[in-house]
Backbone as ProteinMPNN parsed JSONL, in Angstrom:
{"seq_chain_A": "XXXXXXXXXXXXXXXXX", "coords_chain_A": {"N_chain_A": [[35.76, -9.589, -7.321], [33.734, -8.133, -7.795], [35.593, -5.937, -9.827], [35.766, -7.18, -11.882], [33.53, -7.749, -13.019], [32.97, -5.124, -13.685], [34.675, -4.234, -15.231], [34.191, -5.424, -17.765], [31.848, -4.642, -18.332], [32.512, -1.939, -19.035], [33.654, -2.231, -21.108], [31.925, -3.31, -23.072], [30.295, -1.333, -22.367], [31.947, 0.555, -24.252], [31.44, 0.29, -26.329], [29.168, 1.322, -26.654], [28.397, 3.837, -25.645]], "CA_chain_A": [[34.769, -10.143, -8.269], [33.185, -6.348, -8.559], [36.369, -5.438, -10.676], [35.814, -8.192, -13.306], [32.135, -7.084, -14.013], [32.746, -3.853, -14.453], [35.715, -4.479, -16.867], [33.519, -6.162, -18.798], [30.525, -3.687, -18.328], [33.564, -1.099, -19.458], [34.453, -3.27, -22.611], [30.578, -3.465, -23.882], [29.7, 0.274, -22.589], [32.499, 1.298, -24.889], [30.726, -0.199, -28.099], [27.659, 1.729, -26.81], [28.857, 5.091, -25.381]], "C_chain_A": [[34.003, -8.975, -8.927], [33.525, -6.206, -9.787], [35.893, -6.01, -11.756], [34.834, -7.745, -14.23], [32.232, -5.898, -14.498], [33.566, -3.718, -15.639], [34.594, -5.015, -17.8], [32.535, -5.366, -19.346], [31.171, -2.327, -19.4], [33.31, -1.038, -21.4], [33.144, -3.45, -23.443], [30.454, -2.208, -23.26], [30.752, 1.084, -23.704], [32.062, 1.243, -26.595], [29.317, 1.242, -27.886], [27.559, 3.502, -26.32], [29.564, 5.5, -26.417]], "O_chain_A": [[33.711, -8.826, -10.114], [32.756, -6.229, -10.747], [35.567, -5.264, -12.679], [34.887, -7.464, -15.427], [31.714, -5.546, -15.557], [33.265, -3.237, -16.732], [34.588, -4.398, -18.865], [32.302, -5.306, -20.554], [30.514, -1.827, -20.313], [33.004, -0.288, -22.327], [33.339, -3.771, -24.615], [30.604, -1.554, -24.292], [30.408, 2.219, -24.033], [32.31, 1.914, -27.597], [28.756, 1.876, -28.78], [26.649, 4.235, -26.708], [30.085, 6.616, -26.406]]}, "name": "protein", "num_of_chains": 1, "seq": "XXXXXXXXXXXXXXXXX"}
């Protein structure tokens, strides 16, 4: 369930990084 959030966290830090 970790994995999922961080994909996601990934997938919107890459708009912002």
């Amino acid at each position: 369930m970790l994995q999922v959030l961080f994909r996601e966290l990934r997938k919107r830090n890459t708009d912002r990084w």
